[in-house]
N, C-alpha and C positions, 0 to 999 in steps of 0.2 A: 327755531330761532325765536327768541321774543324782545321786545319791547318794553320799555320800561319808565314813567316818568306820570306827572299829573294829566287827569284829563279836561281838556281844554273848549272841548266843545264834544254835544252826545246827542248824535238826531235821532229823532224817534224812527220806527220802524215801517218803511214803504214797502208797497207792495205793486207789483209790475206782471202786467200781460195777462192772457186768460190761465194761464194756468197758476196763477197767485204764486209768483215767485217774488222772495222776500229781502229785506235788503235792511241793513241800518248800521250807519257810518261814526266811529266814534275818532278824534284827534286826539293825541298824546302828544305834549310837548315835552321832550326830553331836559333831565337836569346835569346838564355838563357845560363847560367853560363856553360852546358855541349851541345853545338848545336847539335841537331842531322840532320841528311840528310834525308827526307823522299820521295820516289817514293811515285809517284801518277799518277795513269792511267786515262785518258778519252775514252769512246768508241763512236761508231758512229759518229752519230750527235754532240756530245758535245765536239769534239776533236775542232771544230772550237771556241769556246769559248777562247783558246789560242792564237788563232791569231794576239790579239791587246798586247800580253803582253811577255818581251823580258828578258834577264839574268841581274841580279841584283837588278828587278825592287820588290820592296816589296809587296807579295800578301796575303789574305788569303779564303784559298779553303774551300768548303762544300765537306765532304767524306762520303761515306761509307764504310763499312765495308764487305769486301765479303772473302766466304771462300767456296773451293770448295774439295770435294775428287776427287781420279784416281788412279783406279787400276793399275795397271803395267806389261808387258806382263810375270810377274816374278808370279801375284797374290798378289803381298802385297800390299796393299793402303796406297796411300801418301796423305796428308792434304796443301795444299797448301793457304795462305791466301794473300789479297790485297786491294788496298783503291782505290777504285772507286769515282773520281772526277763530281760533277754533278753541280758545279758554282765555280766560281772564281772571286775575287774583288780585283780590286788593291788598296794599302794603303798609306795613308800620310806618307814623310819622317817620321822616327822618332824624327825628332825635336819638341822641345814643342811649341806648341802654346799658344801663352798669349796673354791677353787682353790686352789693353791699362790700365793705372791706373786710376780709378777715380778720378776724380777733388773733391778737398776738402769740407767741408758739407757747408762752409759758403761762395762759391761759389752759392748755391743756396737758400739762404737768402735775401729777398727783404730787398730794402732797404726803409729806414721811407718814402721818398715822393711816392716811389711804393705803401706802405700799403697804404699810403691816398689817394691818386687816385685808389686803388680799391676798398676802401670802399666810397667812392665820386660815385661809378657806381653802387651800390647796388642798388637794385629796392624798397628796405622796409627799 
């Protein structure tokens, strides 16, 4: 799955518990008729993948889909879900890109002393 829109807010990279587990949260606000804001988490290793990419700059993320339960010291179990970031690409403005126009068709039309000098080189 990925995600796709500017980035709207990019926290730096925290780090949690003794065993240095790593974390850093970036928002993408999506560009369609109703935008939505989506957190997206990176862990470890892949939190640095953020580092070349800054607020407003247009990305789009590869996510997954993670969902995890937790019991509660109460005993009832809560569902908790998240989008687990594992690449990100940044994107051309959204300006259109267009080609130049082609040159018209009888721009590439020989003309009569062209044809006779190519057929003057014929070998048959």
């Amino acid at each position: 799955m990925e995600v796709a829109g500017k980035i709207k807010w990019l926290d730096e990279t925290k780090t949690y518990g003794d065993k240095g587990f790593r974390k850093r949260e970036v928002v993408v606000t999506t560009e369609e008729q109703y935008p939505q804001h989506i957190l997206v988490e990176f862990v470890q290793d892949k939190c640095d993948l953020l580092d070349s990419f800054s607020v407003g700059q247009p990305v789009k993320i590869g996510i997954n889909l993670r969902g995890r339960e937790w019991v509660n010291p109460q005993g009832e179990t809560k569902y908790f879900n998240s989008l687990q970031g594992w690449r990100i690409e940044g994107q051309a403005a959204s300006a259109p890109s267009e080609m130049p126009p082609m040159p018209p068709a009888a721009s590439f039309q020989a003309s009569d002393e062209e044809d006779k000098a190519v057929e003057d080189d014929l070998p048959f």
